[in-house]
C-alpha positions as a LaTeX table, in Angstrom:
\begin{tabular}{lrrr}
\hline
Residue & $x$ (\AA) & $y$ (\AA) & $z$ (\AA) \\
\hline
Unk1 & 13.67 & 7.59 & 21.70 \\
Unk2 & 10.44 & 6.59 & 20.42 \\
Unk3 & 9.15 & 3.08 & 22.09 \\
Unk4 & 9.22 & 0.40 & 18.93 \\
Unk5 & 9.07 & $-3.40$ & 18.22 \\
Unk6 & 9.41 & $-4.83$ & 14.76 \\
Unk7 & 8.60 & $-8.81$ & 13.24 \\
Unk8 & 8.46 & $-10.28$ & 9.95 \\
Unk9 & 4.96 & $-11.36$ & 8.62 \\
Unk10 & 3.32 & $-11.97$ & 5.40 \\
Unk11 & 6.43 & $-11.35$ & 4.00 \\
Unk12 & 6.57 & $-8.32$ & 5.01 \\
Unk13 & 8.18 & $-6.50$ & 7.94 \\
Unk14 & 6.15 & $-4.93$ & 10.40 \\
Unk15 & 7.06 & $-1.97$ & 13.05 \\
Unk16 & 5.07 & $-0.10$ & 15.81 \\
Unk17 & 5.97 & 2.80 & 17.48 \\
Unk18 & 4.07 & 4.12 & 20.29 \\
Unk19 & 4.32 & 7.42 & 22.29 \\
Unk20 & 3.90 & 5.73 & 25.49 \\
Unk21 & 5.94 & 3.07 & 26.35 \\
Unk22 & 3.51 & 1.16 & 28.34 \\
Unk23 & 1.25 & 0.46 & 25.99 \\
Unk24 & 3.83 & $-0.97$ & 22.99 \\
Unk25 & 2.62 & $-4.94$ & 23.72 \\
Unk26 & $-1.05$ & $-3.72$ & 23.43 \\
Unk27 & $-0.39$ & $-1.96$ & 20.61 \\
Unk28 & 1.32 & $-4.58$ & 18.78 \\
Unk29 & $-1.11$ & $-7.02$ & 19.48 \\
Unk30 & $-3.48$ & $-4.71$ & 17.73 \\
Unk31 & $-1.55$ & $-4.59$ & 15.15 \\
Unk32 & $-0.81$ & $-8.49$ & 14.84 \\
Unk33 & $-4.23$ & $-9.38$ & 15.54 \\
Unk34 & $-5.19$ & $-7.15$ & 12.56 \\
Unk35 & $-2.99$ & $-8.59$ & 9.76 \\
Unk36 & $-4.33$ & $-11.74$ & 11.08 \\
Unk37 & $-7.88$ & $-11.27$ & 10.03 \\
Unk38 & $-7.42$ & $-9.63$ & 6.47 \\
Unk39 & $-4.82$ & $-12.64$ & 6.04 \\
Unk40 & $-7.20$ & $-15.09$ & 6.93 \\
Unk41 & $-9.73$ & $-13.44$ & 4.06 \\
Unk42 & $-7.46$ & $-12.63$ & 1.43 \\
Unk43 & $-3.55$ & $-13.64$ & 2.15 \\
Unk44 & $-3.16$ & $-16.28$ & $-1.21$ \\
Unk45 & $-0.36$ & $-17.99$ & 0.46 \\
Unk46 & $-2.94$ & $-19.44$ & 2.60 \\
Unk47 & $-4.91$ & $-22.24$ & 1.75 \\
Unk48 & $-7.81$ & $-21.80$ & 3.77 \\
Unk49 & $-8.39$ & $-18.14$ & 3.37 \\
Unk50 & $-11.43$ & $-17.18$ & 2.04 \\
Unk51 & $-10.65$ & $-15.17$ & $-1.13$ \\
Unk52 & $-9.50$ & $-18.31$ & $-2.79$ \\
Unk53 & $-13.56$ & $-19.06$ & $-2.94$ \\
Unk54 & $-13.86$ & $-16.02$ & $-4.93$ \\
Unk55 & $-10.99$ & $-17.19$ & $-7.44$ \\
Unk56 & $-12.79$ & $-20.38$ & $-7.71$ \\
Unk57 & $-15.82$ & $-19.56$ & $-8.57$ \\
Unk58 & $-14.37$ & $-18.53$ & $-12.41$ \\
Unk59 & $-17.20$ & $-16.32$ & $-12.87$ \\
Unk60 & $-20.10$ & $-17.31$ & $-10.72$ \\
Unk61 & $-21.36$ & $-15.24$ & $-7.78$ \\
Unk62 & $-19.89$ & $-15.71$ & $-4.14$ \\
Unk63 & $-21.26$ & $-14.95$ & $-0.60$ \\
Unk64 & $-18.69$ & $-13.34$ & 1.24 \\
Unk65 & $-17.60$ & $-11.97$ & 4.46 \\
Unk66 & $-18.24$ & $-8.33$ & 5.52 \\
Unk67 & $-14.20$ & $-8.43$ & 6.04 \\
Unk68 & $-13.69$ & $-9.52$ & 2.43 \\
Unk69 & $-15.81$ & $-7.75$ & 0.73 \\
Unk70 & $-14.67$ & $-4.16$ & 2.74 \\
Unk71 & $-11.12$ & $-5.49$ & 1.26 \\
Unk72 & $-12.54$ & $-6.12$ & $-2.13$ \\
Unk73 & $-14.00$ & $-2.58$ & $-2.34$ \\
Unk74 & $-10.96$ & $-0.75$ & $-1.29$ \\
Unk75 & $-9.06$ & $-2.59$ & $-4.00$ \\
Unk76 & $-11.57$ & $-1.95$ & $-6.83$ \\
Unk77 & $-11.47$ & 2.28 & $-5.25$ \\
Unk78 & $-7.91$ & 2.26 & $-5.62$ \\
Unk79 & $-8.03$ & 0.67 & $-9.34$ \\
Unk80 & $-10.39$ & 3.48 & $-9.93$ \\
Unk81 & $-8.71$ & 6.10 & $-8.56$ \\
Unk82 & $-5.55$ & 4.99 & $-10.42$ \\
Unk83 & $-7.60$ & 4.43 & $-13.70$ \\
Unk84 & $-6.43$ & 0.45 & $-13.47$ \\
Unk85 & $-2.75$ & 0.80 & $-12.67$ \\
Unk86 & $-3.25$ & $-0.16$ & $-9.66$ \\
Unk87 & $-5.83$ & $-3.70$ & $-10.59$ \\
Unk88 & $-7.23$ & $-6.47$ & $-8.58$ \\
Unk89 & $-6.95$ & $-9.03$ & $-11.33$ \\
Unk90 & $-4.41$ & $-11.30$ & $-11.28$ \\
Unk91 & $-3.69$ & $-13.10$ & $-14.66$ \\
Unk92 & $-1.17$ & $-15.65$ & $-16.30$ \\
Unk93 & 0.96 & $-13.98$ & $-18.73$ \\
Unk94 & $-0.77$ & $-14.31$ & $-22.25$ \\
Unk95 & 0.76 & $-16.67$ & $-24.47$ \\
Unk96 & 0.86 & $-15.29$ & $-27.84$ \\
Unk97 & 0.77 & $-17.76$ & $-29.79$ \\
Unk98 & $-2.97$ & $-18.84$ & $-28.20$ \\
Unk99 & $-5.58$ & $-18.58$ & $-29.84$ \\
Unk100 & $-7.24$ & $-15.36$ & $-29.60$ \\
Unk101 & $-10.59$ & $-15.33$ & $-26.90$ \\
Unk102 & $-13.64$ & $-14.19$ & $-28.74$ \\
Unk103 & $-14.36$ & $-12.51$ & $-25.47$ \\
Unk104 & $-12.75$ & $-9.12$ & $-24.51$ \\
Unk105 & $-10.36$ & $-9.64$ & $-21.80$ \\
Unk106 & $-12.04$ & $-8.51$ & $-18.28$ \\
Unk107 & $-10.98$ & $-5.67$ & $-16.33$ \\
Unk108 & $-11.47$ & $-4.43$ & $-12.80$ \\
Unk109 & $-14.56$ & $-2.94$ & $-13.59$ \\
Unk110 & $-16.31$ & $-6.30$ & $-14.17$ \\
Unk111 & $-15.73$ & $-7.51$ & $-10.73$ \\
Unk112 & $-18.95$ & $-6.62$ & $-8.86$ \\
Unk113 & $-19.82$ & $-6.42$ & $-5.31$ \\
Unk114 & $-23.37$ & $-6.39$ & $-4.72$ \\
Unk115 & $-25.22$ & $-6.85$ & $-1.00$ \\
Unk116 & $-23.13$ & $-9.79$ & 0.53 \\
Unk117 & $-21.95$ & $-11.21$ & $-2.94$ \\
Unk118 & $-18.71$ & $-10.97$ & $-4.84$ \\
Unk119 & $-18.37$ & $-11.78$ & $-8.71$ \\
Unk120 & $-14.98$ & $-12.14$ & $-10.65$ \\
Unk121 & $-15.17$ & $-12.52$ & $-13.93$ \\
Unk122 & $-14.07$ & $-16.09$ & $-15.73$ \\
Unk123 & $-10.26$ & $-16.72$ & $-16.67$ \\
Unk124 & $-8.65$ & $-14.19$ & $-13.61$ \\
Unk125 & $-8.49$ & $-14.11$ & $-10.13$ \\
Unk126 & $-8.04$ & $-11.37$ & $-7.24$ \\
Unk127 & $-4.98$ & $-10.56$ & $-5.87$ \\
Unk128 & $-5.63$ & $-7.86$ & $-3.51$ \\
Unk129 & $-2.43$ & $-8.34$ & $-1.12$ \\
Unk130 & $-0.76$ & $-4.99$ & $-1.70$ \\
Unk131 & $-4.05$ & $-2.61$ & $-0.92$ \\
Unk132 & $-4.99$ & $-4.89$ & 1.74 \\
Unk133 & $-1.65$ & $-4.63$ & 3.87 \\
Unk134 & $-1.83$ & $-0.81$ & 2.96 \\
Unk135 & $-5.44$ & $-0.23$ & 4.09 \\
Unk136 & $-4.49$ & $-2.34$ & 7.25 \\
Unk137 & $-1.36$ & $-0.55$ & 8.16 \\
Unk138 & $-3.88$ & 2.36 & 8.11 \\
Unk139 & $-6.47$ & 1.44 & 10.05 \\
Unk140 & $-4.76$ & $-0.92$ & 12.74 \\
Unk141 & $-2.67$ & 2.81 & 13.97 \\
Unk142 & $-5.95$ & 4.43 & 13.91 \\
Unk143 & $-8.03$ & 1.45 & 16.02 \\
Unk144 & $-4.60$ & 1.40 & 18.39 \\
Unk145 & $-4.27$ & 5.29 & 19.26 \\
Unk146 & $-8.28$ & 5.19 & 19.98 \\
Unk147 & $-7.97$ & 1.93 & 22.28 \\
Unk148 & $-4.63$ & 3.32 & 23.45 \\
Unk149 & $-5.30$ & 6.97 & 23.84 \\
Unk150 & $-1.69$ & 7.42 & 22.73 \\
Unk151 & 0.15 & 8.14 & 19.52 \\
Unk152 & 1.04 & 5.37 & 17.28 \\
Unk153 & 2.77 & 4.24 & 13.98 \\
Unk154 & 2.60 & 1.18 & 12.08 \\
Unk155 & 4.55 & 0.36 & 8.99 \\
Unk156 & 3.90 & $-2.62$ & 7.02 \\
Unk157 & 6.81 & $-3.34$ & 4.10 \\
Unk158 & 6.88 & 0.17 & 2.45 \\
Unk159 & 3.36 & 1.91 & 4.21 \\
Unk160 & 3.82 & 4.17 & 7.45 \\
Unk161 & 0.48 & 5.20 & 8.65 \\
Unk162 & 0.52 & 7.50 & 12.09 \\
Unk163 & $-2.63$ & 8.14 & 14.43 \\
Unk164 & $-3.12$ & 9.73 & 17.72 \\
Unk165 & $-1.22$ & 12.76 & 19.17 \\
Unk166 & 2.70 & 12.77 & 17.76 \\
Unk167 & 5.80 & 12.25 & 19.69 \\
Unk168 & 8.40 & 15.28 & 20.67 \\
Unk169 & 9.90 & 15.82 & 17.04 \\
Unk170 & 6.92 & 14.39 & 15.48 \\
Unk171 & 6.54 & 10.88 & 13.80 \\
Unk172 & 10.12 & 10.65 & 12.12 \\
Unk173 & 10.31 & 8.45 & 8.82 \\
Unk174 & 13.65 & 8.28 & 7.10 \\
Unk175 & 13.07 & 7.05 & 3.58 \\
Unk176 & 16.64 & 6.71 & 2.72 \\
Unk177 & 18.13 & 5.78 & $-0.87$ \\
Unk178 & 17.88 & 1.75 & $-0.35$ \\
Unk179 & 16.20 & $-0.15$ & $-2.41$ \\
Unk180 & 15.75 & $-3.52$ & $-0.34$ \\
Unk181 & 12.26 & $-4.33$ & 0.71 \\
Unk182 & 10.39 & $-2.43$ & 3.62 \\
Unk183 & 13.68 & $-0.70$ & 4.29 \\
Unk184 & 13.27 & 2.60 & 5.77 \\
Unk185 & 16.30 & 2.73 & 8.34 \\
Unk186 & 18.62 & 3.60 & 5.61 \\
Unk187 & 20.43 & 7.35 & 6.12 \\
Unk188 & 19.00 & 9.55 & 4.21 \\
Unk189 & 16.16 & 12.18 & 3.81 \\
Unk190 & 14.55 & 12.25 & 7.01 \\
Unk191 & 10.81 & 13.12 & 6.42 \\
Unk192 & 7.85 & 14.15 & 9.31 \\
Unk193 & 4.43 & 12.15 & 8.96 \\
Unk194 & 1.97 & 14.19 & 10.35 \\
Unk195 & $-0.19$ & 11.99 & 12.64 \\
Unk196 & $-3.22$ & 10.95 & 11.29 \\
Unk197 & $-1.48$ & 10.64 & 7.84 \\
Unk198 & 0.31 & 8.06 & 5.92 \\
Unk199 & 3.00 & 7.75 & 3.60 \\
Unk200 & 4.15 & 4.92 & 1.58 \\
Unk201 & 7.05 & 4.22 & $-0.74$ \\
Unk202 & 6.98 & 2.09 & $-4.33$ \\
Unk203 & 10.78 & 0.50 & $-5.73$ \\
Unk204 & 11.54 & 0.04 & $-9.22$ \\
Unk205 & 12.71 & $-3.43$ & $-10.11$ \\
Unk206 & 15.97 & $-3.74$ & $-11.48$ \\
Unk207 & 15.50 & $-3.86$ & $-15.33$ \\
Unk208 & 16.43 & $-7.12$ & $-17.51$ \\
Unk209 & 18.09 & $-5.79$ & $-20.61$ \\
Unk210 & 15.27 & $-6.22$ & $-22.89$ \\
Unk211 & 12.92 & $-4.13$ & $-20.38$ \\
Unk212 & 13.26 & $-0.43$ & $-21.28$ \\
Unk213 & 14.23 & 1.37 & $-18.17$ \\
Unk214 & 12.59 & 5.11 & $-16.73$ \\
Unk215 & 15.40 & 5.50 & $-14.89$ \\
Unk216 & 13.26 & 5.59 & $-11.93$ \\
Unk217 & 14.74 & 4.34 & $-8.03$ \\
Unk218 & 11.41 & 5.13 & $-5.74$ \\
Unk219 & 8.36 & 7.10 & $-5.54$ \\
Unk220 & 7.16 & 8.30 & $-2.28$ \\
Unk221 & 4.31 & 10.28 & $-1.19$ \\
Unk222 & 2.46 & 11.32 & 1.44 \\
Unk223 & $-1.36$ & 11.14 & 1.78 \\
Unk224 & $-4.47$ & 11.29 & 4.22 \\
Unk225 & $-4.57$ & 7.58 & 4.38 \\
Unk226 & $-2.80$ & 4.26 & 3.71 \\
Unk227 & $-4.54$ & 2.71 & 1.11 \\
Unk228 & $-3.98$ & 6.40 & $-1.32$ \\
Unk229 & $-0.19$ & 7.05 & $-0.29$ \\
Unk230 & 0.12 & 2.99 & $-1.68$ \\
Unk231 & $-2.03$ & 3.18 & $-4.73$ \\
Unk232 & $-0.90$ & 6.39 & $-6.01$ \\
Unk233 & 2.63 & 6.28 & $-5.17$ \\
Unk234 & 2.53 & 2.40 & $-7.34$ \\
Unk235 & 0.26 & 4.21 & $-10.06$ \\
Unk236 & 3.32 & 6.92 & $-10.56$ \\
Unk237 & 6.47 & 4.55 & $-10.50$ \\
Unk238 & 4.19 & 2.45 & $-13.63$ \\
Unk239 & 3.88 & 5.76 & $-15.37$ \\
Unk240 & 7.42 & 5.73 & $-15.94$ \\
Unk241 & 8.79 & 9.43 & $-17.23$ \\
Unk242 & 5.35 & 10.41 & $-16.67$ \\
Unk243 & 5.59 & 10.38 & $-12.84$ \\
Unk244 & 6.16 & 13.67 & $-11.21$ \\
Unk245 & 3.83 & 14.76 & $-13.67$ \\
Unk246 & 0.93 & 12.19 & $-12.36$ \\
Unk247 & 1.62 & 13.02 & $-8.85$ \\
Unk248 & 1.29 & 16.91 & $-9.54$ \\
Unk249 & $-1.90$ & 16.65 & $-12.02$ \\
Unk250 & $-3.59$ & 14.90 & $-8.73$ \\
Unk251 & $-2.36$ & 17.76 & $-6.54$ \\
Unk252 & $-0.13$ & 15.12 & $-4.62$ \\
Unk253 & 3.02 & 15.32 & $-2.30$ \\
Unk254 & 5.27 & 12.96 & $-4.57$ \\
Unk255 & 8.75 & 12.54 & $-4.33$ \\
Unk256 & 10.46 & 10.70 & $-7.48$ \\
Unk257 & 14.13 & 9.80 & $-7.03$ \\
Unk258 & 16.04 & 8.45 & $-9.65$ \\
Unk259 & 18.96 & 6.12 & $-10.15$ \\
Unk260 & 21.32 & 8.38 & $-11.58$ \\
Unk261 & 21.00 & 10.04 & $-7.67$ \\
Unk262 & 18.68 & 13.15 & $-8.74$ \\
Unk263 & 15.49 & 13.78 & $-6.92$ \\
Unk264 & 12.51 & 15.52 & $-8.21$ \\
Unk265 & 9.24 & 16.37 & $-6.19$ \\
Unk266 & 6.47 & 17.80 & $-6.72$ \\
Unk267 & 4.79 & 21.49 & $-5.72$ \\
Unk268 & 3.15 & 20.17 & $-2.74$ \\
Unk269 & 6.17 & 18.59 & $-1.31$ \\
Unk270 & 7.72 & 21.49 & $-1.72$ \\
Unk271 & 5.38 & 22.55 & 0.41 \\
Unk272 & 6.64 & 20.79 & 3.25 \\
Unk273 & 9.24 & 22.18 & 5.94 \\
Unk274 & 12.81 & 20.99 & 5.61 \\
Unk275 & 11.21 & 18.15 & 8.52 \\
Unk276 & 8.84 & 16.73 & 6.20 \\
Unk277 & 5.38 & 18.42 & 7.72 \\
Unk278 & 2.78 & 20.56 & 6.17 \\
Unk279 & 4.15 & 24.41 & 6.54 \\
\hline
\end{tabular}
């Protein structure tokens, strides 16, 4: 039995495993004091932390901290990378009865990071939380198995990243059928993270009957780091029907389940052994 310790925090829940049982408590203090610091620059539940600066500047430029702006830029990659399904910019819903702005509505490519300045554009603000907590998950196992010289996984809500050697059996993630938040104890499909890799799970929400529906449960995939298994595994569930196709045109391990109980993946998690690793 792998050494573990789980808590709830910025509402999500946390877990650690280690492969040496001494060094759990250090390694979830890592961990803790990690999620900490990128809440205290970007968590928007907080009052004091420092993104809300950004949001009120409405368009002007903002120093920032190297902490904040490293988040900023991972956020603005993964929009990229995900060709804006995945955006920093956080909006109101649009009335439509307003009256039309005779300015095109900004995107994520208009917030700029230059030096040790951040500009937003007027009328949005950033809500970075879900690349942040993925990126974090990511690199709080990899600053643990370094300090630690042991294996280590961290999950925070629906990320797993691993780093360090791997336990007897390797880093076991079951990804089960449930749909309730930052569940992965669920029976189900039992799949191997290799260490040093992440994987990371995105949940449909229930449809309203005016919403048309994809018929999609959960994508999952697997990928070299945190911050990519999160983006691209939220990019795919947006794209609907078009999923499993997304995942394969970007050559990634994708598994698309559905809520009629079918499951679909694509040709590189095929690729992996009945355990879940690389063959």
């Amino acid at each position: 039995m792998v050494p573990s310790t789980q808590w709830s925090t910025w509402g999500s829940e946390i877990e650690v495993r280690v492969t040496e049982g001494a060094a759990l408590g250090c390694a979830a203090d890592i961990v803790s004091a990690a999620l900490a610091d990128v809440r205290a620059a970007c968590d928007l539940t907080r009052g004091d932390a420092e993104i809300h600066a950004v949001n009120m500047a409405q368009g002007v430029p903002v120093q920032a901290s190297r902490r904040l702006l490293a988040l900023i830029r991972s956020a603005l990659w993964a929009a990229r990378m995900t060709g804006g399904a995945v955006s920093p910019l956080s909006r109101e819903p649009v009335d439509p009865a307003r009256v039309p702005s005779i300015h095109l509505e900004p995107t994520f490519a208009d917030v700029r990071v230059t030096g040790d300045t951040v500009f937003a554009p007027f009328g949005v603000c950033l809500d970075i939380t879900g690349t942040a907590k993925a990126g974090t998950a990511h690199e709080a196992a990899r600053v643990a198995a370094a300090s630690l010289e042991c294996g280590v996984l961290v999950r925070v809500g629906d990320v797993v990243a691993t780093a360090g050697h791997c336990p007897i059996g390797g880093w076991q993630v079951d990804i089960g059928a449930s749909t309730a938040p930052g569940n992965f104890t669920t029976a189900g499909t039992c799949v191997e993270v290799l260490t040093g890799t992440a994987l990371a799970r995105a949940r449909a929400a229930v449809p309203g009957p005016d919403v048309a529906d994809a018929g999609l449960e959960t994508v999952t995939v697997i990928a070299e780091d945190g911050l990519w298994a999160y983006a691209a595994a939220a990019a795919a569930l947006g794209r609907g029907v078009a999923a499993l196709r997304w995942l394969a045109e970007n050559d990634l391990a994708g598994r698309v389940a559905y809520r009629r109980g079918s499951v679909r993946t694509t040709e590189a998690w095929t690729h992996l052994s009945p355990h879940g690793h690389v063959a």
